[in-house]
N, C-alpha and C positions, 0 to 999 in steps of 0.2 A: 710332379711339378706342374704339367697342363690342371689337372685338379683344379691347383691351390689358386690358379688364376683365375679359372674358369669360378669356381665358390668366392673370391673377393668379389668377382665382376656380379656375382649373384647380388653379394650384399650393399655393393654399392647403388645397383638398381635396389633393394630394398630401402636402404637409408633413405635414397631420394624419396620415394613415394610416402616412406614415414616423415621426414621434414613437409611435406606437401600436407598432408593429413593435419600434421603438427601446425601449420600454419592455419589454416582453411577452418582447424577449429579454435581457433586466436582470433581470426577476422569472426568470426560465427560470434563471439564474446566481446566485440566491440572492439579490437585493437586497429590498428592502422596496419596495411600491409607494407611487409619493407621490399620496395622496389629492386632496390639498392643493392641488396644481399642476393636475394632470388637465384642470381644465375650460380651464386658459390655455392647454394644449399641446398637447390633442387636440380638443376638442369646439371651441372658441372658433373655430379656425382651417377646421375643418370647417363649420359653421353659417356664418360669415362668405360660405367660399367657393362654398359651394351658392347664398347668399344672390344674389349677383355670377353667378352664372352665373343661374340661374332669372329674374335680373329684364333682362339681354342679350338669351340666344339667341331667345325667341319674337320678340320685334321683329326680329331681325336675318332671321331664317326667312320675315318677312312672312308667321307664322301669321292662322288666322279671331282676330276679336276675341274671341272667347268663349275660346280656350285661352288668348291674353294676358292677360286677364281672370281665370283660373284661376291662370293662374302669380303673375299680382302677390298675389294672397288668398295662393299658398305663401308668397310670400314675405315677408308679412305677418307671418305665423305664424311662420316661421322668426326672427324679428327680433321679436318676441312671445317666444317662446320663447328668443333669447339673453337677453333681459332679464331675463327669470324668474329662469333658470339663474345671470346675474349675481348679480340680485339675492339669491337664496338662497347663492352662495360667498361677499358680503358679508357679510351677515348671522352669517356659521359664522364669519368671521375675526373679524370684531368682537365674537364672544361674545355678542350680545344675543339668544341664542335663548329659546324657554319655561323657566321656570325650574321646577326640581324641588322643588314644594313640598309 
């Protein structure tokens, strides 16, 4: 079962960097970049996947406790940081930013 995590968490860093690719050669051909999307298509799936791998492979390695130790606070952080990031594309789509007074 650690596996099955740890190989999603591969592909979901993979997807990311192919949507990134996928994008980069769209702008390269003239399209307009979509702001808007970005964090559901590149970042969300990247962060996710790092997440799933960083919190698998030390266990599975039967690292020291202090590097597992290390990697759960990454991954903390990592999942800290999706939320942020969520929460601020919320925030932009619903229009309740600072208002310009």
């Amino acid at each position: 079962m650690d596996w099955s995590v740890v190989v999603m968490g591969c592909l979901l860093v993979l997807i990311s960097f192919g949507r990134r690719w996928w994008e980069r050669a769209k702008i390269r051909k003239g399209a307009r970049p979509r702001q808007d999307m970005r964090f559901y298509s590149i970042w969300m799936p990247l962060l996710m996947g790092l997440g799933m791998i960083v919190a698998k492979v030390p266990h599975m390695a039967g690292a020291p406790f202090a590097i597992v130790m290390a990697a759960d606070t990454l991954n903390l952080v990592l999942a800290v940081t999706t939320a942020l990031v969520l929460a601020v594309q919320v925030r932009r789509r619903t229009g309740s930013g600072p208002s310009a007074e």
